[in-house]
N, CA, C and O atoms as a GROMACS GRO file, in nm:
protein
  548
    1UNK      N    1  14.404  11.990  25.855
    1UNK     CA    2  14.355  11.891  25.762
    1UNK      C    3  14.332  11.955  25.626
    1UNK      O    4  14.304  12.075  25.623
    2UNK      N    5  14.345  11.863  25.477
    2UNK     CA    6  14.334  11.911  25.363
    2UNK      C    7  14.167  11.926  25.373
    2UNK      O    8  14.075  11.872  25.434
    3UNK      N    9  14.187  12.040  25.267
    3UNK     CA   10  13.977  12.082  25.271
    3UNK      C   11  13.937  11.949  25.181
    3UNK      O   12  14.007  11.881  25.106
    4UNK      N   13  13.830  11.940  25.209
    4UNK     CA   14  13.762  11.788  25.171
    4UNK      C   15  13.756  11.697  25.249
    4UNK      O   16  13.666  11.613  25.250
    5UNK      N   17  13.888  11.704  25.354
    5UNK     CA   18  13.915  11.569  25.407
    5UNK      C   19  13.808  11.489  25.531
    5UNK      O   20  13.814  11.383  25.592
    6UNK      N   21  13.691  11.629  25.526
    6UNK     CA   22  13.618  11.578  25.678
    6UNK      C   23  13.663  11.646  25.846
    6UNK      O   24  13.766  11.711  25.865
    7UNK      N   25  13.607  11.629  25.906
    7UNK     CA   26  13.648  11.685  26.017
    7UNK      C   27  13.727  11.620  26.134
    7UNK      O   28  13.747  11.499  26.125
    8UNK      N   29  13.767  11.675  26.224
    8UNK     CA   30  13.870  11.567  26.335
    8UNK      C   31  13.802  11.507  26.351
    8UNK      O   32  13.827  11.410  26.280
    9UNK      N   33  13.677  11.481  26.425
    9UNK     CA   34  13.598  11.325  26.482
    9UNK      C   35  13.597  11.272  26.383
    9UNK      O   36  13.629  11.156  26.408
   10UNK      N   37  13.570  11.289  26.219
   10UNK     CA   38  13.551  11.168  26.134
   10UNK      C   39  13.696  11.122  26.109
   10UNK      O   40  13.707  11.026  26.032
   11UNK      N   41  13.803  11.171  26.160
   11UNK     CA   42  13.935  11.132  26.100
   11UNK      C   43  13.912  11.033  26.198
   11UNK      O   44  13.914  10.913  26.169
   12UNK      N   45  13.880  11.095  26.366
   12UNK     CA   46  13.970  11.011  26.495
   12UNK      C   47  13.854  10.902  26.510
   12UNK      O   48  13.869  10.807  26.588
   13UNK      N   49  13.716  10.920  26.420
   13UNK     CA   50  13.584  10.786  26.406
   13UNK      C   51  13.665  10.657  26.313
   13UNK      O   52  13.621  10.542  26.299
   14UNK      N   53  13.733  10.686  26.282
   14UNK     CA   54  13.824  10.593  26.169
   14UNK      C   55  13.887  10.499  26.257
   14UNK      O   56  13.916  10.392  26.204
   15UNK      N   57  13.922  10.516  26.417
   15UNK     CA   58  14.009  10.384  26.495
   15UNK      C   59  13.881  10.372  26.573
   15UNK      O   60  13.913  10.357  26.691
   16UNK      N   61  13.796  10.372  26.564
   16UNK     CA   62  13.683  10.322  26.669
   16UNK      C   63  13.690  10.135  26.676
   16UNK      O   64  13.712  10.053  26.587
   17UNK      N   65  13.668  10.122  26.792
   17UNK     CA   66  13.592   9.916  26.783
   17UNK      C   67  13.494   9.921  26.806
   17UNK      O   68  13.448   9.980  26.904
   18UNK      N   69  13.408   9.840  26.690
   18UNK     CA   70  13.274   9.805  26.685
   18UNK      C   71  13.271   9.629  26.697
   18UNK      O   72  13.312   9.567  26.598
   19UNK      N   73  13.238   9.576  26.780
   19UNK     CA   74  13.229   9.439  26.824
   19UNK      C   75  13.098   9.385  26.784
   19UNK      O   76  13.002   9.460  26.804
   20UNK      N   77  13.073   9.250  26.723
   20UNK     CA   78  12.951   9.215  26.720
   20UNK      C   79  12.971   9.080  26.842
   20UNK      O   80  13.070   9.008  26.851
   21UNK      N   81  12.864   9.076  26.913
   21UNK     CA   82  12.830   8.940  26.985
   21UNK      C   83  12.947   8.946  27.119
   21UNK      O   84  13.025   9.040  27.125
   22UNK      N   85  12.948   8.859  27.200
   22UNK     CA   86  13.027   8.875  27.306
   22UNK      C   87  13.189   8.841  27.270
   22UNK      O   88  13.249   8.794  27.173
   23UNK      N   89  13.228   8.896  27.417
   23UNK     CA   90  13.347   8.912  27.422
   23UNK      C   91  13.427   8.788  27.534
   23UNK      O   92  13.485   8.849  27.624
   24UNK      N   93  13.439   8.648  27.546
   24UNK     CA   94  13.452   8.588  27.622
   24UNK      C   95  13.594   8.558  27.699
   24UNK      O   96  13.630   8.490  27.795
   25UNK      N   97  13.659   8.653  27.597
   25UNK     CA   98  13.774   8.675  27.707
   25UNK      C   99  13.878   8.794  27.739
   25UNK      O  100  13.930   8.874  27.661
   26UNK      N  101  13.889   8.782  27.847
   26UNK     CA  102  13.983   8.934  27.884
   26UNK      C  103  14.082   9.032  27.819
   26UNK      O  104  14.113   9.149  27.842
   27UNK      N  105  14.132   8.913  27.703
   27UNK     CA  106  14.216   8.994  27.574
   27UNK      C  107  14.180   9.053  27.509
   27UNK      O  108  14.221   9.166  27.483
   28UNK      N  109  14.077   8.987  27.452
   28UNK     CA  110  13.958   9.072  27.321
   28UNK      C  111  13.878   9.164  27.376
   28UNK      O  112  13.770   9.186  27.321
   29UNK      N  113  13.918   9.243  27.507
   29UNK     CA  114  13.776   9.350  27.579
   29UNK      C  115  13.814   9.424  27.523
   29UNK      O  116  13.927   9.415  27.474
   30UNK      N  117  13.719   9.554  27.502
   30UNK     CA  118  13.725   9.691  27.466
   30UNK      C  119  13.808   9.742  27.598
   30UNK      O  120  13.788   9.724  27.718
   31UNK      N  121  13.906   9.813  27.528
   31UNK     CA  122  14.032   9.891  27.645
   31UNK      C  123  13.983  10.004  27.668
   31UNK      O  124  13.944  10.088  27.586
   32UNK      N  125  13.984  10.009  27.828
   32UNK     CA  126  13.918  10.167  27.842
   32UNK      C  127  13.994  10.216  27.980
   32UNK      O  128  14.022  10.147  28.078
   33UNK      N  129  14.013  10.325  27.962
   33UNK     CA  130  14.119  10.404  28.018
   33UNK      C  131  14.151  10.525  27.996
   33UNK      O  132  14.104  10.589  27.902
   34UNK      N  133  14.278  10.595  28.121
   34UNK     CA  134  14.298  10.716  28.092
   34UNK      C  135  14.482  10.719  28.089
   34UNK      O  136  14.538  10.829  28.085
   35UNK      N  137  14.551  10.609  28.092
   35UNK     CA  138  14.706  10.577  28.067
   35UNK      C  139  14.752  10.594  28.192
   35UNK      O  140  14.875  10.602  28.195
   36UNK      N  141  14.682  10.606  28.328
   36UNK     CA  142  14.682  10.569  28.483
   36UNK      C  143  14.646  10.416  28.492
   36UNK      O  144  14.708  10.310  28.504
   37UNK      N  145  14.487  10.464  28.477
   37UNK     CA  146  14.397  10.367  28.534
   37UNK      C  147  14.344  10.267  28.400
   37UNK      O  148  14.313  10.333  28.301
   38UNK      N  149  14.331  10.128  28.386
   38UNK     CA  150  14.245  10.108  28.265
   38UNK      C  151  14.199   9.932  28.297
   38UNK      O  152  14.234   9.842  28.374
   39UNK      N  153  14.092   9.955  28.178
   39UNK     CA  154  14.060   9.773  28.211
   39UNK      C  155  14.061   9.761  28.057
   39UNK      O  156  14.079   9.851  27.976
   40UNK      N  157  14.033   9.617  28.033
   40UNK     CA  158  13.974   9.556  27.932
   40UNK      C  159  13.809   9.500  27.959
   40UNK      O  160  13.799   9.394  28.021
   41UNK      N  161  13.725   9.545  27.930
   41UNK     CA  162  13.599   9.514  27.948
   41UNK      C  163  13.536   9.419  27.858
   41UNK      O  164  13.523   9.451  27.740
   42UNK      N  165  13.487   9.284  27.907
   42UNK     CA  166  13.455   9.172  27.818
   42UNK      C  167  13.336   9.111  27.939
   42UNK      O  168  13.303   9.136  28.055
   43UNK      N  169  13.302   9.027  27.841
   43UNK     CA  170  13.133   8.962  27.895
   43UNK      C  171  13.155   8.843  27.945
   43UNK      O  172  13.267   8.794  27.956
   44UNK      N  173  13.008   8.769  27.992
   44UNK     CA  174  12.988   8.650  28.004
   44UNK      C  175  12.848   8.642  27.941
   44UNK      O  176  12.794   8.745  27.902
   45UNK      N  177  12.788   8.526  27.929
   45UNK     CA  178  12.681   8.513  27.930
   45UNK      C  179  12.549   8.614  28.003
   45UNK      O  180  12.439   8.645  27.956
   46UNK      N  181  12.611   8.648  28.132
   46UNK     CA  182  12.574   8.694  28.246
   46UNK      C  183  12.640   8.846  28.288
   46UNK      O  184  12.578   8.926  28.359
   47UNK      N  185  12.745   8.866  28.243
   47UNK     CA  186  12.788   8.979  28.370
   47UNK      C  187  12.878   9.046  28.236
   47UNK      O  188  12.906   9.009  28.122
   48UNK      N  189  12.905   9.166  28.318
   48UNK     CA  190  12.998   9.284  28.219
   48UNK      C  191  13.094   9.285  28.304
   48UNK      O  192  13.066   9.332  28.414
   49UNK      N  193  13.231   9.239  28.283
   49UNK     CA  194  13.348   9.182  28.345
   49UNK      C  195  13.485   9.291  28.294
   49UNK      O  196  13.529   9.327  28.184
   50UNK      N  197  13.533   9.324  28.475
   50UNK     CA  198  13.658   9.406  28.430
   50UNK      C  199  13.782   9.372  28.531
   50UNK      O  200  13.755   9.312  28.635
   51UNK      N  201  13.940   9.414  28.498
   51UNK     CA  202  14.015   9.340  28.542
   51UNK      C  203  14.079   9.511  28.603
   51UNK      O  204  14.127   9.570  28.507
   52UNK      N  205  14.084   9.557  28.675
   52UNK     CA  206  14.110   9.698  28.694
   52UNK      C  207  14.255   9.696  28.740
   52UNK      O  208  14.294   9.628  28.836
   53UNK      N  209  14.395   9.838  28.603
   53UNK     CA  210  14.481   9.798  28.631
   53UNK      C  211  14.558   9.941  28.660
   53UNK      O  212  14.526  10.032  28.584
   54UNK      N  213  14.647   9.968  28.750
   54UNK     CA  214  14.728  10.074  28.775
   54UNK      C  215  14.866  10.086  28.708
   54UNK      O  216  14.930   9.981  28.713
   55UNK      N  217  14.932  10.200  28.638
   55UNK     CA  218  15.083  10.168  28.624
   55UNK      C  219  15.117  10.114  28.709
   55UNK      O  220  15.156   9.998  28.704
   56UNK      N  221  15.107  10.225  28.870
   56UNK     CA  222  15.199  10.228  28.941
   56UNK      C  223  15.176  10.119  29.107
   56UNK      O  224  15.194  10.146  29.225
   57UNK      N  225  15.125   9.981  29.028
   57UNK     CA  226  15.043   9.907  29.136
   57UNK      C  227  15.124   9.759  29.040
   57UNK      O  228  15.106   9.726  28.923
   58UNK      N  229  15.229   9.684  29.163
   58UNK     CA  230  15.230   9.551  29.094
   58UNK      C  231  15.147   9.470  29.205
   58UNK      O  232  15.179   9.445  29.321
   59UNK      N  233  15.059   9.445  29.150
   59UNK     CA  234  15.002   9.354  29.278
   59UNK      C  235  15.034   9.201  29.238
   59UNK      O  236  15.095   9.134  29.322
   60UNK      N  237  15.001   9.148  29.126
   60UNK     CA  238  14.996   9.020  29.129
   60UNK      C  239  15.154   8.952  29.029
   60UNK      O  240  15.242   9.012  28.967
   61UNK      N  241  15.141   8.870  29.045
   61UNK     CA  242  15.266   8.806  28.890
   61UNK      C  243  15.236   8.682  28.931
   61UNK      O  244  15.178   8.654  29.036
   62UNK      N  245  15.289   8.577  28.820
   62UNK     CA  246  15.290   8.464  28.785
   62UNK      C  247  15.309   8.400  28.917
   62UNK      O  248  15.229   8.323  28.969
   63UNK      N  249  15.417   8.438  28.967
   63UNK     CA  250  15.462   8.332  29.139
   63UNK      C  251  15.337   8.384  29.236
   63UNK      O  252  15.371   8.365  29.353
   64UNK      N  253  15.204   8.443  29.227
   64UNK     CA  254  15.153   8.534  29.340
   64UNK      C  255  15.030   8.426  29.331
   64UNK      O  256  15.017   8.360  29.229
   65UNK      N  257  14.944   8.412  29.434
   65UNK     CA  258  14.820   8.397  29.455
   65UNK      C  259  14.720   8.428  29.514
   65UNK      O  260  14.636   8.369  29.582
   66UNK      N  261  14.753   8.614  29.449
   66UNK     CA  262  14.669   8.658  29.498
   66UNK      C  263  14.509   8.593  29.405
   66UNK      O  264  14.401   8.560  29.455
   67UNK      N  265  14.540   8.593  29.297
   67UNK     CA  266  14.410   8.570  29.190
   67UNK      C  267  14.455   8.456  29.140
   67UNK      O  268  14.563   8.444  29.081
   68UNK      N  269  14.346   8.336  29.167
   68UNK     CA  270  14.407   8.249  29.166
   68UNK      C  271  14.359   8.168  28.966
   68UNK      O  272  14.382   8.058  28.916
   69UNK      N  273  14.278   8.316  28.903
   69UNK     CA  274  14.247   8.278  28.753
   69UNK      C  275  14.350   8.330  28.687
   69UNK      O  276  14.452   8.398  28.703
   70UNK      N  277  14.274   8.266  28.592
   70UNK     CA  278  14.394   8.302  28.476
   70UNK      C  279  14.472   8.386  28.438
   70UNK      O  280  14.588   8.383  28.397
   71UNK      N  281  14.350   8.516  28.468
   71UNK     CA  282  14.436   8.622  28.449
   71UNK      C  283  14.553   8.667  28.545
   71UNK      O  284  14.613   8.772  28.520
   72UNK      N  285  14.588   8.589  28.659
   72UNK     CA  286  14.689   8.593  28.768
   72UNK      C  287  14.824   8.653  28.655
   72UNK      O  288  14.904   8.716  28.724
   73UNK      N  289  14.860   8.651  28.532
   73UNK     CA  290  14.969   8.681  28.483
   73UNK      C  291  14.995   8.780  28.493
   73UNK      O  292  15.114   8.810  28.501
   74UNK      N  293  14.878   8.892  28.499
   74UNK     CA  294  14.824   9.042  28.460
   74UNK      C  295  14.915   9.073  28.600
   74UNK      O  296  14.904   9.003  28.700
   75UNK      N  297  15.003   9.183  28.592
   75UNK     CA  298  15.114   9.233  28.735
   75UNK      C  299  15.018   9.353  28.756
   75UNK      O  300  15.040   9.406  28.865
   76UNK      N  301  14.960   9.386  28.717
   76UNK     CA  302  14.913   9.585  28.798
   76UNK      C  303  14.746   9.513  28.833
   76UNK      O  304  14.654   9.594  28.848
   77UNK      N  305  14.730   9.433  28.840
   77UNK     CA  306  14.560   9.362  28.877
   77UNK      C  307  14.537   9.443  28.992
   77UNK      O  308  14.616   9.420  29.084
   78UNK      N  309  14.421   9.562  29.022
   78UNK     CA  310  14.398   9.612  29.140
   78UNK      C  311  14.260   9.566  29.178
   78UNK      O  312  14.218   9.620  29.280
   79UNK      N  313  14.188   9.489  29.126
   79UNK     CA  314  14.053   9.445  29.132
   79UNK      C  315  13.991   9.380  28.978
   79UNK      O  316  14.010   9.403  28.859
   80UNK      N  317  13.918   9.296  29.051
   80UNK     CA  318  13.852   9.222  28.981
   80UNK      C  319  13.662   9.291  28.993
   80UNK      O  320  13.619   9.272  29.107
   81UNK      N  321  13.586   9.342  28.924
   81UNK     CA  322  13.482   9.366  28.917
   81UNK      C  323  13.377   9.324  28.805
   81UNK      O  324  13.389   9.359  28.688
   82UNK      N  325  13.282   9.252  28.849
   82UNK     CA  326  13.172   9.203  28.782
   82UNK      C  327  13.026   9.289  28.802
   82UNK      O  328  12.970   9.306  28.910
   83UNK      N  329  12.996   9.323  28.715
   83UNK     CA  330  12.857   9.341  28.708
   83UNK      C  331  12.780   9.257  28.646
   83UNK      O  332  12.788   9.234  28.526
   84UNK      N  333  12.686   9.197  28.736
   84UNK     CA  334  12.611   9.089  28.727
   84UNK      C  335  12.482   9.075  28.694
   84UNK      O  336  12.394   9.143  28.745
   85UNK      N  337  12.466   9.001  28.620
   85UNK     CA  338  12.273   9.012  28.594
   85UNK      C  339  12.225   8.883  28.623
   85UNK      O  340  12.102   8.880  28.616
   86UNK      N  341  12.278   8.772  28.654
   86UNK     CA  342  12.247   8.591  28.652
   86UNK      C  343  12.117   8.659  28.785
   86UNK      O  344  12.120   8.750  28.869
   87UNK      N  345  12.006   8.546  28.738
   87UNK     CA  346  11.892   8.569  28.827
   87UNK      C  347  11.826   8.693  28.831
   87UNK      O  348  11.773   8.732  28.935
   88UNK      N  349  11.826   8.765  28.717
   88UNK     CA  350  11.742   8.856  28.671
   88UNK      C  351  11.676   8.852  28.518
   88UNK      O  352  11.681   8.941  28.433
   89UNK      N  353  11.602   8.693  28.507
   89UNK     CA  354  11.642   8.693  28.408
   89UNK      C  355  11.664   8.608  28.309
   89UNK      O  356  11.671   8.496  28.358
   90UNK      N  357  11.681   8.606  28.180
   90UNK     CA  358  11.772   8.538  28.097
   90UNK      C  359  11.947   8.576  28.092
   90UNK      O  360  11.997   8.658  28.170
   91UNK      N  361  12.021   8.505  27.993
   91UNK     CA  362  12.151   8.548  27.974
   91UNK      C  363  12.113   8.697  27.883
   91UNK      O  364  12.017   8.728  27.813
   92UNK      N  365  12.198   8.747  27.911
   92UNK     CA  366  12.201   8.950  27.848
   92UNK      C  367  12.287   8.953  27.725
   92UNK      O  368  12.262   9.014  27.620
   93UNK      N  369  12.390   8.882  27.751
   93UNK     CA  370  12.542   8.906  27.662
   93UNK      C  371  12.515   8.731  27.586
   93UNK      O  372  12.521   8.622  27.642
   94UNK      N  373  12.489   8.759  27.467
   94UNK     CA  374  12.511   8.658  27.345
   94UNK      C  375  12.549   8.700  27.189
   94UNK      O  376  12.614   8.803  27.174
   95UNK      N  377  12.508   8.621  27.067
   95UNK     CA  378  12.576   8.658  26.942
   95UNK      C  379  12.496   8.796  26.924
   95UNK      O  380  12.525   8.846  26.816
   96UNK      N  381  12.416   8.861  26.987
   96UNK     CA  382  12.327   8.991  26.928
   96UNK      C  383  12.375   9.096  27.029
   96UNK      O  384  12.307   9.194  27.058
   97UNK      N  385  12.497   9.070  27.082
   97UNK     CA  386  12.502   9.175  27.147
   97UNK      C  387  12.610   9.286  27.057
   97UNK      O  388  12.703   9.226  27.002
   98UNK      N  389  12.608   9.410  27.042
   98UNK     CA  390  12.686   9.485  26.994
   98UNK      C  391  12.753   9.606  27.110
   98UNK      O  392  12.710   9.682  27.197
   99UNK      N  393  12.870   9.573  27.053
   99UNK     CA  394  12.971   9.677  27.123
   99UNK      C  395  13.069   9.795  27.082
   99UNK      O  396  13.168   9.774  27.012
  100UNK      N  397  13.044   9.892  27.119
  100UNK     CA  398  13.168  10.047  27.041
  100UNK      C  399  13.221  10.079  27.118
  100UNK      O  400  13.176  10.081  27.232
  101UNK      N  401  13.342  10.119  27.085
  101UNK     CA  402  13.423  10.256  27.176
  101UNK      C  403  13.462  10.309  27.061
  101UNK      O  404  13.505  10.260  26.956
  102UNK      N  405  13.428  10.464  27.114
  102UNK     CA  406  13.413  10.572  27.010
  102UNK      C  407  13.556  10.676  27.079
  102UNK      O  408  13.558  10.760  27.169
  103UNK      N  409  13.642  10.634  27.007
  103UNK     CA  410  13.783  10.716  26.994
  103UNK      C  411  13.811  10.882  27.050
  103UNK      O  412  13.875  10.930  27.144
  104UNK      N  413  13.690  10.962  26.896
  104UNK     CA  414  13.666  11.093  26.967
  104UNK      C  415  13.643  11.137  27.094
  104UNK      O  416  13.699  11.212  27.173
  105UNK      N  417  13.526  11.059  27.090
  105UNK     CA  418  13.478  11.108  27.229
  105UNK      C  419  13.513  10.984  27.381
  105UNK      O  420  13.435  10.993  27.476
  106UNK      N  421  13.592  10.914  27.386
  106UNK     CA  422  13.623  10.825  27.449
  106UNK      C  423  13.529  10.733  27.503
  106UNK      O  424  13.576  10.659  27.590
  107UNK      N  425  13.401  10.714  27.474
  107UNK     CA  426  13.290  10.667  27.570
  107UNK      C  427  13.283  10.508  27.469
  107UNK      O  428  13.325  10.487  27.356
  108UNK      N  429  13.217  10.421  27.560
  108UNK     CA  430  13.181  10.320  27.516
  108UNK      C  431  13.084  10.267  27.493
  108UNK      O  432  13.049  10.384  27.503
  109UNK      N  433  12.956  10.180  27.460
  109UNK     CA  434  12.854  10.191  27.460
  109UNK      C  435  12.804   9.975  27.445
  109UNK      O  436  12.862   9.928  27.347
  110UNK      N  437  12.758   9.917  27.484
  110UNK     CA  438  12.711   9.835  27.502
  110UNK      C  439  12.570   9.778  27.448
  110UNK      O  440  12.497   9.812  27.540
  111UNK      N  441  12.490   9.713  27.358
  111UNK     CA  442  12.378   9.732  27.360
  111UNK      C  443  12.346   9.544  27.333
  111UNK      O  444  12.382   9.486  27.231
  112UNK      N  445  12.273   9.477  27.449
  112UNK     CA  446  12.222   9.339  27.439
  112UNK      C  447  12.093   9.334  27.474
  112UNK      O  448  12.024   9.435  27.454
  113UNK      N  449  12.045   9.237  27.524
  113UNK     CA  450  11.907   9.192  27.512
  113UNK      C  451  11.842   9.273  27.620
  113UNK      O  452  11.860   9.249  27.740
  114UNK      N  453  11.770   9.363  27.579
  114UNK     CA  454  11.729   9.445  27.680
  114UNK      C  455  11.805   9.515  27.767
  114UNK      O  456  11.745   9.571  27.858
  115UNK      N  457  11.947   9.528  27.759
  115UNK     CA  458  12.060   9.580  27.854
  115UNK      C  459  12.128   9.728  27.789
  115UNK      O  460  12.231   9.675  27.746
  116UNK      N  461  12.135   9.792  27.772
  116UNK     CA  462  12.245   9.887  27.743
  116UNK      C  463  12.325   9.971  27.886
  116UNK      O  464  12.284   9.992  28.000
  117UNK      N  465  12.458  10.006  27.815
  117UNK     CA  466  12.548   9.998  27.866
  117UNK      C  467  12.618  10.117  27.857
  117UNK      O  468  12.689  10.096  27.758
  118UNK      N  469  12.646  10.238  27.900
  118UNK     CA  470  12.729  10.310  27.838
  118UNK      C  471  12.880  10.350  27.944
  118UNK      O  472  12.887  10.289  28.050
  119UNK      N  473  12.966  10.425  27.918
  119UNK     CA  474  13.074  10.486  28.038
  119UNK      C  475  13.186  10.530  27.961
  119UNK      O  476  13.208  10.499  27.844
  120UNK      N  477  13.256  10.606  28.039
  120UNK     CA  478  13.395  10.633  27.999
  120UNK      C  479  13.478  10.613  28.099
  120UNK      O  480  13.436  10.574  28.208
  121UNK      N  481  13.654  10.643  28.067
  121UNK     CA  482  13.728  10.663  28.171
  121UNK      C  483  13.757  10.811  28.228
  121UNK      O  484  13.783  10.867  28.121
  122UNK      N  485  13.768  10.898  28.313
  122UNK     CA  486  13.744  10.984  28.366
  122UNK      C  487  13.968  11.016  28.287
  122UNK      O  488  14.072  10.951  28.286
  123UNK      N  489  13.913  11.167  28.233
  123UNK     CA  490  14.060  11.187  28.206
  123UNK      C  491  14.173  11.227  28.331
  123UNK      O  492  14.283  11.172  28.338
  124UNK      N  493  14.128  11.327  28.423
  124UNK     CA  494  14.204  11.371  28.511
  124UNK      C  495  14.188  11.322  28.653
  124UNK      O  496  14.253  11.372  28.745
  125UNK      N  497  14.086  11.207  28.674
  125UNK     CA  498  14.051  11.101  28.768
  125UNK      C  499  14.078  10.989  28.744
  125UNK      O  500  14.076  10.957  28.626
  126UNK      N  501  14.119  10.867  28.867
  126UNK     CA  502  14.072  10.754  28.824
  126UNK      C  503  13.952  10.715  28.851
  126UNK      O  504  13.934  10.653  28.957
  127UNK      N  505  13.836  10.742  28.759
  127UNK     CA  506  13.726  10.721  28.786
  127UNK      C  507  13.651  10.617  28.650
  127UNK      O  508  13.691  10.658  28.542
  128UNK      N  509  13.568  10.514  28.638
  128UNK     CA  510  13.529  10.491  28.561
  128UNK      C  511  13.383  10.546  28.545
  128UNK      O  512  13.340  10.615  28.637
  129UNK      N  513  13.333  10.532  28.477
  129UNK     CA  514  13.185  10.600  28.532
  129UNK      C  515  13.093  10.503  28.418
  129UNK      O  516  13.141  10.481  28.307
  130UNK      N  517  12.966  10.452  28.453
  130UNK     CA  518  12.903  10.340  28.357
  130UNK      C  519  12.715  10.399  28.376
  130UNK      O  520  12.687  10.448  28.485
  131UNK      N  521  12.632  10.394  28.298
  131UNK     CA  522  12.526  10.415  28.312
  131UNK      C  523  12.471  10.294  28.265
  131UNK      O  524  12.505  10.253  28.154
  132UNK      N  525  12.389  10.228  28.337
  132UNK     CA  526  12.336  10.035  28.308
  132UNK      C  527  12.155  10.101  28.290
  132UNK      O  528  12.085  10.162  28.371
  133UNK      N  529  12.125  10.053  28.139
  133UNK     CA  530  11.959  10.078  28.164
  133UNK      C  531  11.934   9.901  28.093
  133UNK      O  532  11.955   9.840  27.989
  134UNK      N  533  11.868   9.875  28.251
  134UNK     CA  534  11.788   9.686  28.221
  134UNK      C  535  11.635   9.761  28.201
  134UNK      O  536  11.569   9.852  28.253
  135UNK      N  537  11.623   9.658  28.089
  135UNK     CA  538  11.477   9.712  28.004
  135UNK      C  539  11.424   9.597  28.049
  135UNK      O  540  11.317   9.576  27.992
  136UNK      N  541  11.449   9.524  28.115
  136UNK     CA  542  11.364   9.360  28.079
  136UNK      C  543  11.317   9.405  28.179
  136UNK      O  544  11.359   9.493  28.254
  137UNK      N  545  11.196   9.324  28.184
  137UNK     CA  546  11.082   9.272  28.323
  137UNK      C  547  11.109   9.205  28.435
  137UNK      O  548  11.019   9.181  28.515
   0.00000   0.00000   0.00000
């Protein structure tokens, strides 16, 4: 890099997503992954919602029923996973919720009504890994 220019994380802080308020559908999630394994991670009112997908996995397509939502188009679908908060509660995920994924360091971070959220995708695993701290009562 030219001198002045800052350092690699502030170059690779330059493609970060910073989301304000929820994410209500599976297109607009923060993509998180390791170019194996990956989801798009998006909300509900209620739950932190992921569509978990493999290269090397066609499970579903348009003619299939296995999943019978919308996202049935999605071909590498290896699971559907919700983390849920309904009945703990109020709704978590609304317009005050804020969301990052931080490029450098690959991690993501979550922060709503009393909820934060953090995880990455595991580089040389398929592992996701998430740390959930519920502050509410």
């Amino acid at each position: 890099m030219k001198p002045g220019a800052g350092t690699i994380s502030d170059l690779v802080g330059r493609a970060d997503l910073r989301y304000r308020g929820t994410v209500p559908r599976s297109e607009e999630g923060l993509p998180i992954g390791n170019g194996r394994m990956g989801t798009l991670l998006w909300t509900s009112p209620s739950a932190l919602k992921m569509q978990v997908n493999r290269v090397d996995v066609y499970a579903s397509g348009p003619a299939s029923a296995s999943f019978t939502t919308l996202h049935s188009g999605y071909g590498y679908a290896c699971a559907f996973v919700d983390v849920d908060f309904v009945g703990h509660g109020k709704d978590v995920f609304d317009g005050r919720t804020r969301q990052h994924l931080g490029m450098y360091h690959a991690v993501f971070d979550l922060q709503a009504n009393g909820v934060a959220v953090e995880g990455f995708a595991a580089a040389e695993r398929d592992v996701f890994a998430f740390r959930i701290d519920d502050r509410r009562t």
